[in-house]
C-alpha positions as CSV (number, residue, x, y, z in Angstrom):
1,X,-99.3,77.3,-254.1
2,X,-100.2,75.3,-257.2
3,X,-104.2,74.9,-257.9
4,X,-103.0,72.0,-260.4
5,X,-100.7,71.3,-262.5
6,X,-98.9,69.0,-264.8
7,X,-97.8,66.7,-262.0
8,X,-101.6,66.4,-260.7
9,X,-102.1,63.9,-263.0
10,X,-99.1,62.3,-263.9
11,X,-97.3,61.6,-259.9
12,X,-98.6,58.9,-257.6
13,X,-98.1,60.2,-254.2
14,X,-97.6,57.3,-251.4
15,X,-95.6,56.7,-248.6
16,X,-93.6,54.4,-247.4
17,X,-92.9,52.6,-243.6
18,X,-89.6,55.0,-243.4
19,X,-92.4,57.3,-242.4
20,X,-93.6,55.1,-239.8
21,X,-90.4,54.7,-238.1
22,X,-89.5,51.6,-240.1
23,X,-86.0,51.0,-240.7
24,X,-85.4,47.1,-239.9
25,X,-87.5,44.0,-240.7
26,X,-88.0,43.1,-237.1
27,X,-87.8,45.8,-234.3
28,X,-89.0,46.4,-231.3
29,X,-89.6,50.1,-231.5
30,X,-91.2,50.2,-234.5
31,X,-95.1,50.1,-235.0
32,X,-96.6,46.3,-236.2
33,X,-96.9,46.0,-239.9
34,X,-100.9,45.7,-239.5
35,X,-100.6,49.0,-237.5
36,X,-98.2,50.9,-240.9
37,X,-100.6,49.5,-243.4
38,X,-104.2,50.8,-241.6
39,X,-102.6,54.3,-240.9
40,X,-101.0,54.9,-244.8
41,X,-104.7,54.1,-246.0
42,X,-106.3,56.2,-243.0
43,X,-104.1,59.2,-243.8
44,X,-105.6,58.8,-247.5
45,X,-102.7,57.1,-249.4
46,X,-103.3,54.5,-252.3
47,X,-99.5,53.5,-252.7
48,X,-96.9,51.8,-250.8
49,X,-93.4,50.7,-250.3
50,X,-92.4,47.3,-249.5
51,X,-89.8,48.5,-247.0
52,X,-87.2,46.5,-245.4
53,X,-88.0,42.9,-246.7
54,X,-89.2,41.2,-244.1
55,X,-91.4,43.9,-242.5
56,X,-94.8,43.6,-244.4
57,X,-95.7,39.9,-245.0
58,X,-93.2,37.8,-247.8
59,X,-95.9,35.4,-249.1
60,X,-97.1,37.0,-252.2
61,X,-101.0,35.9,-251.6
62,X,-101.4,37.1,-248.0
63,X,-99.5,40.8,-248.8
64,X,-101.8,40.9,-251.9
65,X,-105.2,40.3,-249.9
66,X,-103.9,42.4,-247.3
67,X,-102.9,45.4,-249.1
68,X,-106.0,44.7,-251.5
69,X,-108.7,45.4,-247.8
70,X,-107.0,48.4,-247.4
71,X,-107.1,49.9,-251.0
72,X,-103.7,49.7,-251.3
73,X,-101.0,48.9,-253.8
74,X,-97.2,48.4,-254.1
75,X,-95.4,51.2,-255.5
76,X,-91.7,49.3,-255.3
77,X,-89.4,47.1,-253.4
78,X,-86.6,48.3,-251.8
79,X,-83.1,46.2,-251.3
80,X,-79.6,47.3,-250.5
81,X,-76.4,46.5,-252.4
82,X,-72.5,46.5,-252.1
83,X,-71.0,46.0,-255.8
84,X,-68.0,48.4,-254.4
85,X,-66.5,45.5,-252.9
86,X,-65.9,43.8,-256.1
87,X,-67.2,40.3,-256.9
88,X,-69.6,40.4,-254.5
89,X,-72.5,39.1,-257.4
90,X,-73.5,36.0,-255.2
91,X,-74.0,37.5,-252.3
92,X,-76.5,40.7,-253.9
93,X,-78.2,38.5,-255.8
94,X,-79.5,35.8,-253.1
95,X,-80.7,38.8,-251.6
96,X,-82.0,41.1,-254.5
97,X,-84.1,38.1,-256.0
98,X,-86.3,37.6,-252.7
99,X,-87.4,41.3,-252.6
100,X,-87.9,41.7,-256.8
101,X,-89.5,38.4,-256.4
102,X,-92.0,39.5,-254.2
103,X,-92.3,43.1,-256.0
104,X,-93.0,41.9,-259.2
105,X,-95.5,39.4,-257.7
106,X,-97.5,42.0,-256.6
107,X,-97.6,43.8,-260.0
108,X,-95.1,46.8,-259.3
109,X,-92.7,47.7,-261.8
110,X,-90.0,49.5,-259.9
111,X,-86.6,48.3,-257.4
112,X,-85.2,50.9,-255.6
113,X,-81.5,49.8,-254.7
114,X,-79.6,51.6,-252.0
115,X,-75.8,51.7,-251.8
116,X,-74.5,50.0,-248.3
117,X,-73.9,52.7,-245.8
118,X,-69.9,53.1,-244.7
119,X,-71.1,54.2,-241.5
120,X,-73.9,52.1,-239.5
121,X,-77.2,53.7,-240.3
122,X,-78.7,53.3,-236.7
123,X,-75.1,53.1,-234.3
124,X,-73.3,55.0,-236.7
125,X,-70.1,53.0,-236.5
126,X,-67.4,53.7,-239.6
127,X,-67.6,50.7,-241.7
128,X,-65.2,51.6,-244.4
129,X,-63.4,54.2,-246.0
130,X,-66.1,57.5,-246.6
131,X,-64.2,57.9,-250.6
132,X,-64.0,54.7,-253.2
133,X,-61.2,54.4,-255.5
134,X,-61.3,54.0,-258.9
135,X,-61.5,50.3,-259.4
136,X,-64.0,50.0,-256.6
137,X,-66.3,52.8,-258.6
138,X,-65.7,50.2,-261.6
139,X,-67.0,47.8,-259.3
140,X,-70.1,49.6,-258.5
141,X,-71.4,50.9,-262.1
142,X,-70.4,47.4,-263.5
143,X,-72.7,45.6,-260.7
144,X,-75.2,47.8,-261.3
145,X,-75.6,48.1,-265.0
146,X,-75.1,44.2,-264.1
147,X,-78.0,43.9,-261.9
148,X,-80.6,46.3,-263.9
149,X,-80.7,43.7,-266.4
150,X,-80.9,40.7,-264.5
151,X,-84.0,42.2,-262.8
152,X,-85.4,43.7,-265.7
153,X,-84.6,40.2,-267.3
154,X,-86.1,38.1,-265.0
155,X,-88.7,40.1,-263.5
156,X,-89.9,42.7,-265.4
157,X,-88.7,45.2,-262.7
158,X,-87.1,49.0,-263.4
159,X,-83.6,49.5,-261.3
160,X,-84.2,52.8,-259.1
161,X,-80.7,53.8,-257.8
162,X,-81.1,55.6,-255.0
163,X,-78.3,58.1,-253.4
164,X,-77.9,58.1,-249.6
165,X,-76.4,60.2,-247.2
166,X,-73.5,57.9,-245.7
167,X,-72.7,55.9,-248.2
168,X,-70.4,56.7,-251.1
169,X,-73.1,58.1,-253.6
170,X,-74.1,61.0,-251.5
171,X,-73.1,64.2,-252.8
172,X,-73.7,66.1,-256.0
173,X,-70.1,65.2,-257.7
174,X,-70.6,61.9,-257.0
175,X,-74.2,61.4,-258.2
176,X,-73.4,62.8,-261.4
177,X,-70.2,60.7,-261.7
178,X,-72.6,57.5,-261.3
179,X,-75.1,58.3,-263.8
180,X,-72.5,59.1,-266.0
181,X,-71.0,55.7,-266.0
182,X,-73.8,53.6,-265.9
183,X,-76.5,52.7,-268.6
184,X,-79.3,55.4,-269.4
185,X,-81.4,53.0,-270.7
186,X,-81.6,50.3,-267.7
187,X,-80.5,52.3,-264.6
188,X,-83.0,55.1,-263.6
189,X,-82.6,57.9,-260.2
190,X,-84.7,57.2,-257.1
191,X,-84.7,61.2,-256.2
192,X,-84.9,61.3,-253.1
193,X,-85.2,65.1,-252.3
194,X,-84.2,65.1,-249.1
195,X,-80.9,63.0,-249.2
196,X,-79.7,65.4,-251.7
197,X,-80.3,68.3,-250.0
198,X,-78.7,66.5,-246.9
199,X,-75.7,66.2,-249.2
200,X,-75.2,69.9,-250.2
201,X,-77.1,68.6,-253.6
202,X,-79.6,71.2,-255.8
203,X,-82.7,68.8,-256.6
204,X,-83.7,70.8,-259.8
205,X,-80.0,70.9,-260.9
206,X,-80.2,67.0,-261.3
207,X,-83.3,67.3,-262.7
208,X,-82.9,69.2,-265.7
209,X,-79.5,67.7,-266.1
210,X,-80.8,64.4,-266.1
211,X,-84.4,64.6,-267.2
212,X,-84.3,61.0,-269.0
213,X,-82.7,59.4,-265.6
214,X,-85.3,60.4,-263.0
215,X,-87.8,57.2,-262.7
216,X,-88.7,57.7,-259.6
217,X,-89.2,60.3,-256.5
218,X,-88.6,59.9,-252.6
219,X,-90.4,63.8,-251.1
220,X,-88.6,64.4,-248.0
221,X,-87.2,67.4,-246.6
222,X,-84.3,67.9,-243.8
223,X,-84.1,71.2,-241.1
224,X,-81.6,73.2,-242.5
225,X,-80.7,74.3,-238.9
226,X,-80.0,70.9,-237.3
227,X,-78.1,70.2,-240.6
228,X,-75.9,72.7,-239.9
229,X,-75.3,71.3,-236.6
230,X,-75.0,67.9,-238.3
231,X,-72.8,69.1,-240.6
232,X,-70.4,70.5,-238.6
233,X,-69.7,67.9,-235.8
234,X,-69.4,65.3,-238.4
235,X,-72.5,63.1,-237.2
236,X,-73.4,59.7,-238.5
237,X,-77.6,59.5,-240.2
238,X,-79.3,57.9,-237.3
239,X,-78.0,60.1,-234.9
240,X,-78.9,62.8,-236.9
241,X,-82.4,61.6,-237.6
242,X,-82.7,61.1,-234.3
243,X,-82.2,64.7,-233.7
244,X,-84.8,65.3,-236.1
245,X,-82.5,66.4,-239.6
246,X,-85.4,65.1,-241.8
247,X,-88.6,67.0,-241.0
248,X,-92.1,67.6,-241.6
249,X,-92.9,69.6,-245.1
250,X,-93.1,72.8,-246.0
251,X,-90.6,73.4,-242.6
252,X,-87.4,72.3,-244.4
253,X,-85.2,72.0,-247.4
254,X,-85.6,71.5,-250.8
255,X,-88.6,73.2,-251.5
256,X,-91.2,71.2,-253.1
257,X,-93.6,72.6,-255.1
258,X,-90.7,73.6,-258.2
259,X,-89.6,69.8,-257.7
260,X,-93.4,68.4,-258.1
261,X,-93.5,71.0,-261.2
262,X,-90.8,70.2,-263.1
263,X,-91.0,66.6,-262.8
264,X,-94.3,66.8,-263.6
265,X,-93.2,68.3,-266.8
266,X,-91.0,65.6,-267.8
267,X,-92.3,63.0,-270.2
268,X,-92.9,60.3,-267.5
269,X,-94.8,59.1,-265.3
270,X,-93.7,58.9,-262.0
271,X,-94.4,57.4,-258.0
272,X,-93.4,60.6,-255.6
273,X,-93.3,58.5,-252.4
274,X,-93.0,60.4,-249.0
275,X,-90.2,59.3,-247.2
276,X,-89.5,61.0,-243.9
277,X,-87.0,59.0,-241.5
278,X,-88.6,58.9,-237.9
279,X,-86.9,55.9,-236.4
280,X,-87.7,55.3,-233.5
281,X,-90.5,57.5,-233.1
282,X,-93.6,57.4,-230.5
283,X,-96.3,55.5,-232.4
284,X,-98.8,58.2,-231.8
285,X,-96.4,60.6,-234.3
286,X,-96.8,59.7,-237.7
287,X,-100.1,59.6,-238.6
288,X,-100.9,63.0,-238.1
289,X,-97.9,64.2,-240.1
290,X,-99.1,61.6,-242.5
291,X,-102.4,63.4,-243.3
292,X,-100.7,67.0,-243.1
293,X,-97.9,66.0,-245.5
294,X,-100.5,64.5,-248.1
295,X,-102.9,67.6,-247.7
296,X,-99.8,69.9,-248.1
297,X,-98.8,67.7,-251.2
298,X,-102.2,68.1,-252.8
299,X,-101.7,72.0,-252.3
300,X,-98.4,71.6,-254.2
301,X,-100.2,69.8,-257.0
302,X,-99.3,66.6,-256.9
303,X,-102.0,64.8,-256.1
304,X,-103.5,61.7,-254.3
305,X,-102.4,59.3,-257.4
């Protein structure tokens, strides 16, 4: 493993409440937001996530004052959109303004935006159709070039598109069909390593394909074994989370040390958040893969931040 590198300097490592279990503003299975925000400093963190809005505190002051006691600060806000479904504008905005509201009041610069899911991310219920159509992939790059302005516009924020397994940016093909027809100068990747990988994806592909796109890094890694099984009987996310797809690093897929190297080579500087889906989860579970993942990361070269 790396003794340094590039990407020492230049990636702030974090995490994010994904990797407490986290994946709905109120639920009862999930660890109390005091309980998330001790832990990620305990394990040695300095950045966080905002998470499903809702989760860590919306008034502006008390999430500053409580993040500040802890020696921690907000990496990016996190929001999910639909612009497939065509003039949907209202709708994503009421909700997108609340969260990059609240982001830019806490001085981060960054909105990660994740397609809506056509299968239910925790019951995995089919929603819609798994493949858009033309006009409705008109819809989305048009609602996204759409909103990375407004949000840059109004508050200072970068747009971090984010691909997801389940919804309909999720593979390769279709990754590189987004970027393509959307604007390079306004509409950033959110990498996350794991979703690609998920997706039959090759992380370093995108990477030096796209080297002026990438503004911004999820680290996660999924079992290739359970994949396989995941893969072939067709199974929605949370059931496969819940049968443990994304895993602990170094025991999965993509490795992460040539990812942490090359995009510390790039000319950026960049958040590499660790993101690794645990809902539910025990509450005694992800602390101690909190410290080993950020111990394992600083072996890799990226880092504390």
């Amino acid at each position: 493993m790396s003794n340094g590198n590039a990407a020492e300097g230049r990636l702030r490592v974090g995490s994010a409440p994904d990797s407490w279990g986290v994946w709905f503003p109120q639920d009862e299975r999930q660890p109390p937001w005091e309980r998330f925000l001790d832990e990620v400093a305990e394990a040695g963190y300095r950045w966080v996530e905002l998470g499903p809005y809702g989760y860590l505190p919306t008034d502006p002051r008390r999430l500053r004052d409580e993040l500040a006691r802890r020696e921690l600060t907000l990496s990016a806000g996190t929001c999910f959109t639909a612009f497939h479904r065509g003039d949907v504008w209202d709708e994503m905005w009421a909700h997108v303004r609340e969260v990059a509201g609240l982001t830019a009041a806490l001085g981060a610069g960054h909105l990660v935006v994740i397609p809506e899911m056509w299968r239910d991310q925790a019951s995995g219920e089919q929603l819609e159709d798994r493949a858009l159509d033309d006009d409705a992939w008109r819809s989305l790059g048009a609602g996204i070039d759409r909103l990375a302005r407004a949000v840059h516009e109004e508050f200072g924020l970068g747009l971090r598109f984010h691909p997801h397994a389940d919804s309909h940016v999720d593979t390769q093909p279709n990754v590189e069909r987004f970027l393509e027809m959307t604007d390079p100068d306004l509409v950033k990747l959110c990498l996350d390593t794991g979703h690609i990988s998920y997706c039959g994806g090759n992380n370093l592909e995108l990477i030096e394909k796209y080297p002026s796109r990438i503004g911004y890094l999820h680290l996660k890694q999924v079992d290739p074994r359970v994949l396989a099984g995941v893969r072939d009987e067709d199974l929605p996310f949370g059931p496969a989370v819940r049968r443990g797809v994304m895993c602990e690093p170094p025991n999965g897929v993509p490795e992460l040390e040539p990812i942490i190297q090359a995009t510390g080579d790039l000319d950026a500087d960049l958040f590499a958040i660790v993101e690794q889906d645990l809902y539910p989860c025990d509450p005694e579970v992800p602390l101690p893969i909190a410290r080993r993942t950020r111990d394992f990361l600083t072996r890799c070269g990226a880092g504390t931040g």
